[in-house]
C-alpha positions as CSV (number, residue, x, y, z in Angstrom):
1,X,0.0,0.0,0.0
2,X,1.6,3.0,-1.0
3,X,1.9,5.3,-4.3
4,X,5.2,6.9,-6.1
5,X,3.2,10.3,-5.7
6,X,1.3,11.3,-2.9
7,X,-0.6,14.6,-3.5
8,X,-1.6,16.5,0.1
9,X,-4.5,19.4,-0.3
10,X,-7.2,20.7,1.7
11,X,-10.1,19.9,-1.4
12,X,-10.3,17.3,-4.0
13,X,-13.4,17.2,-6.5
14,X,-15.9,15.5,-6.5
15,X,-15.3,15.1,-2.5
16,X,-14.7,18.4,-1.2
17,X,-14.5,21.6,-3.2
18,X,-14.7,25.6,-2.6
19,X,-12.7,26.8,-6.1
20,X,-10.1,25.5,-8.0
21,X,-7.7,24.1,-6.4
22,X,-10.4,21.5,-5.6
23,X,-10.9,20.7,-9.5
24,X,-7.5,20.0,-10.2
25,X,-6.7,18.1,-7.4
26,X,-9.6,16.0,-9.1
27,X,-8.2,16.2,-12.3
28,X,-3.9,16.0,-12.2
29,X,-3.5,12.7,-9.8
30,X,-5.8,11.0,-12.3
31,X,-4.5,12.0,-15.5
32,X,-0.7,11.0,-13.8
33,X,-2.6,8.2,-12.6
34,X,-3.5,7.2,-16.3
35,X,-0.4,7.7,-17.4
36,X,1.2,4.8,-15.3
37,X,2.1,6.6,-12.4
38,X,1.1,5.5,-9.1
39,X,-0.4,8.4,-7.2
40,X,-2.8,8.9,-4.4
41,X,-4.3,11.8,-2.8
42,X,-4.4,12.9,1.5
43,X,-7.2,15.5,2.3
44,X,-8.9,16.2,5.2
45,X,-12.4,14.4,5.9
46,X,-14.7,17.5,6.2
47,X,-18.4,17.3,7.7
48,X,-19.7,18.8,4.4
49,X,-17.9,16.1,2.1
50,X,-19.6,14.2,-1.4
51,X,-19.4,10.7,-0.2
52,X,-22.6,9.6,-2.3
53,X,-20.7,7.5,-5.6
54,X,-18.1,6.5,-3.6
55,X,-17.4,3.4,-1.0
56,X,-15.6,5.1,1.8
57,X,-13.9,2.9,4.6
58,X,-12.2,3.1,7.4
59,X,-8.9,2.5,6.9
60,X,-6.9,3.0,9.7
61,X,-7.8,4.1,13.2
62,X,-6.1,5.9,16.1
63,X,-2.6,6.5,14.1
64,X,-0.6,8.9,16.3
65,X,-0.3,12.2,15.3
66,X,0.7,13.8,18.4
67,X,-0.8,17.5,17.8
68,X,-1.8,19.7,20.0
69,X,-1.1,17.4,22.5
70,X,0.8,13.9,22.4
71,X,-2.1,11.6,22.9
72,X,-4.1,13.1,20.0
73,X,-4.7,10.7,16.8
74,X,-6.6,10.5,13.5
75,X,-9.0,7.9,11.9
76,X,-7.9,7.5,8.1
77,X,-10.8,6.8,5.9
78,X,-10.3,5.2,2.0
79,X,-12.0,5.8,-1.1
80,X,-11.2,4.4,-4.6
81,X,-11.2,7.1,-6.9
82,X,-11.3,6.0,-10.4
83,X,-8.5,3.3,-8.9
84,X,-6.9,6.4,-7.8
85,X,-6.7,5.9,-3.8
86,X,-8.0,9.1,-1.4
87,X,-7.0,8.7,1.9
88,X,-9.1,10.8,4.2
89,X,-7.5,12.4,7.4
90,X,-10.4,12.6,10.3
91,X,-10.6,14.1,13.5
92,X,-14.6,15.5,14.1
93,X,-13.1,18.7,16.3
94,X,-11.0,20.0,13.4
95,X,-12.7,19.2,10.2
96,X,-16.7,18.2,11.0
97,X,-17.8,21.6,10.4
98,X,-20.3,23.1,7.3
99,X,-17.1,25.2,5.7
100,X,-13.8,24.3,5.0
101,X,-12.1,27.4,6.0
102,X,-13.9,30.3,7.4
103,X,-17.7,31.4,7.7
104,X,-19.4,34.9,7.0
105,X,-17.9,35.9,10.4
106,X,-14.2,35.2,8.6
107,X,-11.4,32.8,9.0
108,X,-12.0,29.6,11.6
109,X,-10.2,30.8,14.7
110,X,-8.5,27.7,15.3
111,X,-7.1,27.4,11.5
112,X,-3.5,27.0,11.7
113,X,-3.8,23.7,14.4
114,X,-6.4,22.6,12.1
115,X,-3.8,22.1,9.2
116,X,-1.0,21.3,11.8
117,X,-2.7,18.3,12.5
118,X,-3.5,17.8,9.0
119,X,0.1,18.1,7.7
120,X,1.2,16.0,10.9
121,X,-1.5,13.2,10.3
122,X,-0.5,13.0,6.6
123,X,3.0,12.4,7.7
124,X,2.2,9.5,10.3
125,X,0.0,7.6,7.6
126,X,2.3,7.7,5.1
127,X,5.1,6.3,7.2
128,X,2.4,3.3,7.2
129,X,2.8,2.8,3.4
130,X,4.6,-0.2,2.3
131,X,7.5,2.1,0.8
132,X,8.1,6.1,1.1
133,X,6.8,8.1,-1.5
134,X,9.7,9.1,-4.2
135,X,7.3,12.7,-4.7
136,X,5.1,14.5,-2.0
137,X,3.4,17.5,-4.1
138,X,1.6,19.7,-1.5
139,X,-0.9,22.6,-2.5
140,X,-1.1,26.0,-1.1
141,X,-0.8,27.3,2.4
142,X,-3.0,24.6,4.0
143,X,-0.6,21.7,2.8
144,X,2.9,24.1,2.7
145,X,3.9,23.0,6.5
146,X,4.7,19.2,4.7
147,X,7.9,20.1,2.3
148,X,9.5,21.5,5.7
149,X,8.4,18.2,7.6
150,X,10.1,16.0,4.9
151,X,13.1,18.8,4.9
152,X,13.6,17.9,8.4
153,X,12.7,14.0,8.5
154,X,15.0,13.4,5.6
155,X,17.8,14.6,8.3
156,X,16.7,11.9,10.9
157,X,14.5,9.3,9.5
158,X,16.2,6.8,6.6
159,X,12.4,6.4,5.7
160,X,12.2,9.6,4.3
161,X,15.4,9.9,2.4
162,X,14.9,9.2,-0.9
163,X,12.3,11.3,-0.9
164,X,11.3,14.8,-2.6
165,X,8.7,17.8,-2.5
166,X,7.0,19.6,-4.9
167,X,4.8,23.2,-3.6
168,X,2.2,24.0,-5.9
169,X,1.0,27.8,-5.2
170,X,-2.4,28.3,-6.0
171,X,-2.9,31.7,-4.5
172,X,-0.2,33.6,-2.9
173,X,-2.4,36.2,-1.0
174,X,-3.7,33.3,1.1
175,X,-0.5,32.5,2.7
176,X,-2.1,30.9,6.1
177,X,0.0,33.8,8.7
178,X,-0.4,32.9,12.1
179,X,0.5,34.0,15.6
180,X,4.1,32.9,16.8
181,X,3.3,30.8,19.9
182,X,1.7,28.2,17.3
183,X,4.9,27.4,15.8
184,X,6.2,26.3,19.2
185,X,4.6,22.7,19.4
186,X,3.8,22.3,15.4
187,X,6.5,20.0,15.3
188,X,9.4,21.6,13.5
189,X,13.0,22.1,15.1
190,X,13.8,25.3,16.6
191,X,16.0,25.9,13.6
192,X,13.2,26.6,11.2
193,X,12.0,29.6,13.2
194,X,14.6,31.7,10.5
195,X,14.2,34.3,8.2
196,X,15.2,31.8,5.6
197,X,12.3,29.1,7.3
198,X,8.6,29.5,8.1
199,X,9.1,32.9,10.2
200,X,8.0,36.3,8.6
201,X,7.8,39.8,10.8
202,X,7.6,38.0,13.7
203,X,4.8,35.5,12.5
204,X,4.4,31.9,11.5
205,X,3.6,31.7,7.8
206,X,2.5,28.4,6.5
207,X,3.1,29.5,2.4
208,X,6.5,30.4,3.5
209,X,7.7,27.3,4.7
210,X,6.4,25.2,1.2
211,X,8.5,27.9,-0.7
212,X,11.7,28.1,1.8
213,X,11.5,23.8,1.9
214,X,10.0,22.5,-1.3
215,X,12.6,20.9,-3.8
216,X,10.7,22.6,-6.3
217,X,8.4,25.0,-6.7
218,X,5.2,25.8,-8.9
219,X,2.7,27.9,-9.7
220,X,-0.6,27.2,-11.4
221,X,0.6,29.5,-15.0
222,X,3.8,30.6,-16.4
223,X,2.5,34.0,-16.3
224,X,2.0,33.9,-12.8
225,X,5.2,32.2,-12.1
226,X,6.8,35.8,-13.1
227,X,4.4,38.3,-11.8
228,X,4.9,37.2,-8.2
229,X,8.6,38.1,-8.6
230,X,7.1,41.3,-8.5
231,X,6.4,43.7,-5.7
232,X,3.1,44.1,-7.7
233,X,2.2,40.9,-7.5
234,X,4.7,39.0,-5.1
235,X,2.2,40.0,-1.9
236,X,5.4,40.7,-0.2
237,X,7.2,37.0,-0.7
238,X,8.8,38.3,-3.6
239,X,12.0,38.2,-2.0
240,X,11.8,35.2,-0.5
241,X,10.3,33.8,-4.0
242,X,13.3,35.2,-5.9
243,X,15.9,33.8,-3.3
244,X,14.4,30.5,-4.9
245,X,14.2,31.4,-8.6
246,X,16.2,28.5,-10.0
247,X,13.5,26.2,-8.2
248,X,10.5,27.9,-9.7
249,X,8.4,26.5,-12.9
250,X,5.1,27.8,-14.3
251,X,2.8,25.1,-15.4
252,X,-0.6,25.7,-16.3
253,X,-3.6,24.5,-15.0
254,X,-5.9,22.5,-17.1
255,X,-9.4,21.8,-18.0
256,X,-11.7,18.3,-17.4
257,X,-12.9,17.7,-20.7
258,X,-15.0,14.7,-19.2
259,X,-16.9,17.2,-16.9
260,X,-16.2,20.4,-18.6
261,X,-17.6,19.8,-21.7
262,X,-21.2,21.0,-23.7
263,X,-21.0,17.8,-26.2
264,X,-21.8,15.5,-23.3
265,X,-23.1,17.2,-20.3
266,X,-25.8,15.8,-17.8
267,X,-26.7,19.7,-16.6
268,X,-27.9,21.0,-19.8
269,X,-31.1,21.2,-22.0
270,X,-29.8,20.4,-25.3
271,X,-25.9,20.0,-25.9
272,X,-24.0,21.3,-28.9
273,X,-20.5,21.0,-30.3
274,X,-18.0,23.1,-32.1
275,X,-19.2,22.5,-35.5
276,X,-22.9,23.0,-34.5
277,X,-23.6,25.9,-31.5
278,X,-27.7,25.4,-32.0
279,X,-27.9,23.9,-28.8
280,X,-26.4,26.7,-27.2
281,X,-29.5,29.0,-28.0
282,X,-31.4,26.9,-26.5
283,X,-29.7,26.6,-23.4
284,X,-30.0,30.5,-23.1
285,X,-33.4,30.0,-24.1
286,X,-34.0,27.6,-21.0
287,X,-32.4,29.3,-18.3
288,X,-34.0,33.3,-19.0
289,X,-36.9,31.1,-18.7
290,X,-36.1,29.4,-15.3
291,X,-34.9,33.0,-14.1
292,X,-37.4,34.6,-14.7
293,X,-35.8,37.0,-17.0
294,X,-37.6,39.5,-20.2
295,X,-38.3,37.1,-22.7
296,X,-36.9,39.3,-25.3
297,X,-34.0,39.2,-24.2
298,X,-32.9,35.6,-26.1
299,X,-32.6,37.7,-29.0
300,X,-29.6,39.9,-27.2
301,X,-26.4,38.8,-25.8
302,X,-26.6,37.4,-22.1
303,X,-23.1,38.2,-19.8
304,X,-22.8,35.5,-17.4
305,X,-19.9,35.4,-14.0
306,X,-19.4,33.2,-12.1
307,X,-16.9,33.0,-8.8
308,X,-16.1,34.0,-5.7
309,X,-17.3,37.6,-4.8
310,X,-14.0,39.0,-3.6
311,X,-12.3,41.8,-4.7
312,X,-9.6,39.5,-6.8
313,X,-11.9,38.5,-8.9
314,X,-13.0,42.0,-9.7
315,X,-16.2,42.1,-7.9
316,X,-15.9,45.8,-7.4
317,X,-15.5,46.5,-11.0
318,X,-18.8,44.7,-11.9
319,X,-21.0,46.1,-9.6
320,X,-19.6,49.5,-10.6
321,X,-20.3,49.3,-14.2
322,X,-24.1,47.5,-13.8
323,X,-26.1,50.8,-14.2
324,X,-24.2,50.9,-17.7
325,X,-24.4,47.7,-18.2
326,X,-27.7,47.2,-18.2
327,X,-28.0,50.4,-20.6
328,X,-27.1,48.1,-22.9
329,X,-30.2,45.8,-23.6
330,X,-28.4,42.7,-21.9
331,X,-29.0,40.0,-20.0
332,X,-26.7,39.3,-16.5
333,X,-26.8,36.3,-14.3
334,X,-24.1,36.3,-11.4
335,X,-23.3,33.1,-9.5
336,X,-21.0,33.2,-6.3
337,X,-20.7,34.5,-2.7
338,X,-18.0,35.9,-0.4
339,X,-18.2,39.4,1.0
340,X,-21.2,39.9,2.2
341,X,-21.4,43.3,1.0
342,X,-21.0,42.6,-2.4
343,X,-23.5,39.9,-1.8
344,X,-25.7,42.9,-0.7
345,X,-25.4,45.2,-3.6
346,X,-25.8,42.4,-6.4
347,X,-28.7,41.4,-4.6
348,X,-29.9,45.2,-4.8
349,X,-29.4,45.4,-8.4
350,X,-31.6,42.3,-9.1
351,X,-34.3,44.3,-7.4
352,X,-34.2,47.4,-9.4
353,X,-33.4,45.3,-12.8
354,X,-35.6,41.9,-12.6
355,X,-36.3,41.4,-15.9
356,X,-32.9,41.8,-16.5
357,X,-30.4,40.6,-13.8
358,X,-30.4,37.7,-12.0
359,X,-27.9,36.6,-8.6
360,X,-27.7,33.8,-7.0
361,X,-25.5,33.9,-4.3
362,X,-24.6,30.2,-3.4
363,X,-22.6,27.8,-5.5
364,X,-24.0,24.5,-7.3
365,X,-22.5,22.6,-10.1
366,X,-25.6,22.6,-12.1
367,X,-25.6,25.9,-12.1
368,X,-22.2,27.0,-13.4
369,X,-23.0,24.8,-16.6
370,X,-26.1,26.1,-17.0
371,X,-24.7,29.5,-16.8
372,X,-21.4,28.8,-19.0
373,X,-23.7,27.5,-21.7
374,X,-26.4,29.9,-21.8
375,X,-23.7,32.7,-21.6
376,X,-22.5,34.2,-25.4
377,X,-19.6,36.4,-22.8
378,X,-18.5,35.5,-19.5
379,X,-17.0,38.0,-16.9
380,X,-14.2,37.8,-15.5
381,X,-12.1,41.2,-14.5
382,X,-9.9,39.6,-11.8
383,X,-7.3,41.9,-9.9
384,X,-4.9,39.1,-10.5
385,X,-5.8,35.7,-11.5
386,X,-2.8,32.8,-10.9
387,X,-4.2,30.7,-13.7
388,X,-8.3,30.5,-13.3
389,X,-10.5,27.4,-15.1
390,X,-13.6,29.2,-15.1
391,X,-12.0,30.8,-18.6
392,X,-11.0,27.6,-19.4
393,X,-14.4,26.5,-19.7
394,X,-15.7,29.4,-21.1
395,X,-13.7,29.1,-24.0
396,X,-14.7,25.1,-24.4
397,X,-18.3,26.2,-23.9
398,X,-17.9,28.8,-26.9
399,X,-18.8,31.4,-24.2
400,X,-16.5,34.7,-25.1
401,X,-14.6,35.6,-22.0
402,X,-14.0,39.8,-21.4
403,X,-11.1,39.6,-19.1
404,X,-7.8,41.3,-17.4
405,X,-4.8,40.4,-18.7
406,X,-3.2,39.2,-15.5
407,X,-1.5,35.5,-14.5
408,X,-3.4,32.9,-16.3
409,X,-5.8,34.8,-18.2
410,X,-2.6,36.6,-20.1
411,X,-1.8,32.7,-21.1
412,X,-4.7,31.2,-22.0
413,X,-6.7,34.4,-23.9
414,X,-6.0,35.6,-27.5
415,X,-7.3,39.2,-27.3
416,X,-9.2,41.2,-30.3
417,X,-8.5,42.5,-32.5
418,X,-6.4,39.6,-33.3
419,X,-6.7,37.4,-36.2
420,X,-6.5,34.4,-33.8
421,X,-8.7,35.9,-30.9
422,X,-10.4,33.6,-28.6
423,X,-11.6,36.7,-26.4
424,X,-11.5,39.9,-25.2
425,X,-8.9,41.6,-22.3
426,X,-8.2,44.7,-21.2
427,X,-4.5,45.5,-19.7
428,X,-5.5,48.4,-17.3
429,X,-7.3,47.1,-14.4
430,X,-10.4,49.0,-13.7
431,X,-13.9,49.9,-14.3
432,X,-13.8,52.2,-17.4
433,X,-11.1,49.8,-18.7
434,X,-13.4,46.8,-18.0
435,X,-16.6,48.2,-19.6
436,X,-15.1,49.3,-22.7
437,X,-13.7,45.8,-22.9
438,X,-17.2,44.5,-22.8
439,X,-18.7,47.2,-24.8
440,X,-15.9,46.0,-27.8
441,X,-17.6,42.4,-27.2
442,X,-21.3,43.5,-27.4
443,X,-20.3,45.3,-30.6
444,X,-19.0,41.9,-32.7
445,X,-21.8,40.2,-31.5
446,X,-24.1,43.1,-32.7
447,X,-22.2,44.2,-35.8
448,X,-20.4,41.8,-37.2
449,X,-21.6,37.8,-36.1
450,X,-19.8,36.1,-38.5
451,X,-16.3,37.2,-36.9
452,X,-18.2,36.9,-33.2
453,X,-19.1,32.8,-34.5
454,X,-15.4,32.4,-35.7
455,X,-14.5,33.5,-32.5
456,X,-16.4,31.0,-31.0
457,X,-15.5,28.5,-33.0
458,X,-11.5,29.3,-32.5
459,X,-12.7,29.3,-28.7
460,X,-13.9,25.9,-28.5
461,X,-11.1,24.7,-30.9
462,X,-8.6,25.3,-27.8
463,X,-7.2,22.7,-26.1
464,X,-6.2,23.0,-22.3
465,X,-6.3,19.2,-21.2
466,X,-4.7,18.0,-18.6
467,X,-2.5,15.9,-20.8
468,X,0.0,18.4,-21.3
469,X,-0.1,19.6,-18.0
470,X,0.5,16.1,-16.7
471,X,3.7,15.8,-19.2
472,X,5.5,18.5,-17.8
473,X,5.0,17.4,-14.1
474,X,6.3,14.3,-15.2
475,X,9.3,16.2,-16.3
476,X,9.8,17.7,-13.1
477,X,9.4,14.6,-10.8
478,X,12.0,13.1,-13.0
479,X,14.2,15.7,-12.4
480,X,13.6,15.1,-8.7
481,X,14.5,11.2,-9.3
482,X,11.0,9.5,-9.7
483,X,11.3,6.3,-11.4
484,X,8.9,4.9,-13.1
């Protein structure tokens, strides 16, 4: 029992998922895992978890993990993932709760033991495999404390030396910064409290320790991989972040084709393919009709966004430029929560524009395909963006995405007016900038269809697979020593 490469995250779809980080932890162990390589996956076993197609059994019980206080232990629970293994990490005080992370009140006081024990738990199970992993790829601050634990345990433990770490940042403004006193029993030596460790102005920062420990280091776009060098961008780890340049690669993200997909998709009225995009009217058709919406408003274009409602992904810039927006004879549905102001306002502006506008603040699967298909341009004017799928699946939808030309959306978005143009961006990173953006979109589909169809047609064409993605991690783990 064991695998080559053991992946450690706080979400994996279809178990446990807030963005996405969750979707590609459901999608890269399994396309490495078709590939030959033996993965698995450690995540935490949340209250709110999708258990429903999947056996899940006890595995393990009462493994010591020693956190906060030595007699503490976790139940490991085991799910066959498309013959991918998940292993589960349990412990009801830490992880049976409705949220992963935080509630409308903000972050879960208790946080950084949480994924203490988490990162401590994952250790003690996986020195119960039949062999040490040759790769331990942890993602983003809630899995970053496990590259320092192997740093250190390859120093003591023969178990552990042949081992290596990847850290794959996701986000770096979520960097998990916590009080010093917690660093004092996590369960690293006094050495790592350094400015070259996990401490940073006095605290203990969770992201800091993947990137000082990791063997290698990745972010989710090459784009991204260069912005965060920047005091722009580098949410003030650039330093750190260049001090570790040569172990730095941009690989971006990709897209489940077998979910993410309108020729085959369980969520939609009628489905439709590159070289046919009827079925796409009717999808908008179906959903201004479930929302409510003016009827005669099939015949214009409908702006769809979907995400978090935070000011990264440009929140503020949307519900600036609504009044204008709807000025415009357009439909707008708007799928996400987060600040609870923002929350507010959208809310507001369905009121004053109901035939028009329609929010829903929660988050269901059903809904983002819906919304992605029925969409002709989808929103997204993100402060930065460190790769984003959303676009991704806009594009594969033929849904034209108006975006900032930041991190992953730089990458992955041809821009009009060029002859290859899969979208829209705008380089300045505000409201007038954003609306004029959209206003350039509106105006192909209005004026000119034909070069608005081809570029939908060059849209869908794109391929962001996982395949590729998986290729070049393969590449890296090699360069680490994985053996296959």
């Amino acid at each position: 029992m064991g695998a080559d490469v053991v992946f450690i995250a706080s979400e994996i779809f279809p178990f446990s998922k807030t963005g996405g980080l969750g979707d590609v932890l459901g999608a890269l162990p399994l396309a490495l895992h078709n590939k030959g390589i033996k993965t698995a996956v450690i995540t935490p076993f949340y209250g709110r978890i999708g258990t429903a197609e999947y056996d899940i059994r006890l595995a393990w019980s009462d493994i010591p993990v020693g956190y906060p206080w030595e007699p503490i232990t976790a139940d490991v629970y085991q799910a066959d993932y498309k013959g991918m293994p998940v292993y589960f990490i349990h412990r009801s005080e830490y992880f049976d709760r409705r949220f992963y992370y935080c509630d409308h009140r903000g972050d879960f006081f208790d946080n950084a033991e949480r994924f203490i024990f988490f990162n401590r738990a994952a250790q003690s199970l996986m020195e119960r495999f039949s062999s040490a992993p040759q790769i331990i790829h942890a993602h983003d601050w809630q899995a970053a404390l496990s590259p320092a634990y192997l740093y250190f345990n390859r120093m003591s433990n023969p178990f552990w030396e042949e081992t290596r770490s990847v850290f794959t940042i996701h986000n770096l403004a979520f960097q998990g910064r916590f009080a010093s006193r917690l660093f004092e029993n996590c369960g690293l030596p006094p050495s790592a409290w350094s400015m070259n460790g996990v401490e940073f102005y006095g605290d203990f920062n969770f992201m800091k320790a993947g990137i000082s420990y990791a063997d290698k280091i990745t972010t989710v776009s090459p784009n991204y991989s260069k912005e965060i060098l920047t005091r722009q961008f580098g949410c003030d780890l650039h330093n750190v972040l260049m001090g570790r340049k040569e172990r730095l690669h941009g690989i971006l993200n990709g897209a489940d084709y077998e979910i993410w997909n309108p020729e085959h998709n369980k969520y939609l009225p009628k489905t439709y393919t590159t070289n046919n995009v009827r079925g796409k009217r009717t999808c908008k058709s179906c959903l201004i009709d479930e929302l409510g919406l003016d009827a005669s408003l099939k015949k214009r274009p409908m702006l769809g966004f979907i995400g978090r409602l935070r000011e990264q992904k440009g929140v503020n810039m949307l519900v600036d430029i609504i009044p204008k927006l709807m000025e415009k004879d357009v439909s707008l549905v708007v799928l996400g929560e987060g600040n609870l102001e923002r929350e507010a306002q959208l809310l507001n502006y369905m009121e004053t524009y109901p035939d028009k506008m329609c929010t829903i603040v929660d988050y269901t699967e059903e809904l983002a395909h819906k919304i992605q298909a029925a969409s002709d341009i989808f929103l997204m004017p993100s402060t930065y963006e460190p790769c984003g799928l959303t676009q991704l699946y806009a594009l594969r939808f033929g849904t034209v995405p108006v975006a900032s030309a930041v991190g992953g959306l730089h990458d992955t978005i041809m821009s009009w007016p060029h002859p290859h143009a899969t979208g829209f961006t705008f380089e300045n990173i505000n409201s007038g900038a954003f609306i004029d953006s959209i206003t350039d979109a509106i105006d192909v589909w209005e004026n000119n269809p034909r070069e608005f169809r081809r570029i939908i047609g060059r849209a869908m064409a794109k391929d962001f697979s996982w395949d590729s993605a998986a290729d070049e991690y393969v590449k890296l783990y090699s360069e680490l020593g994985l053996r296959r």
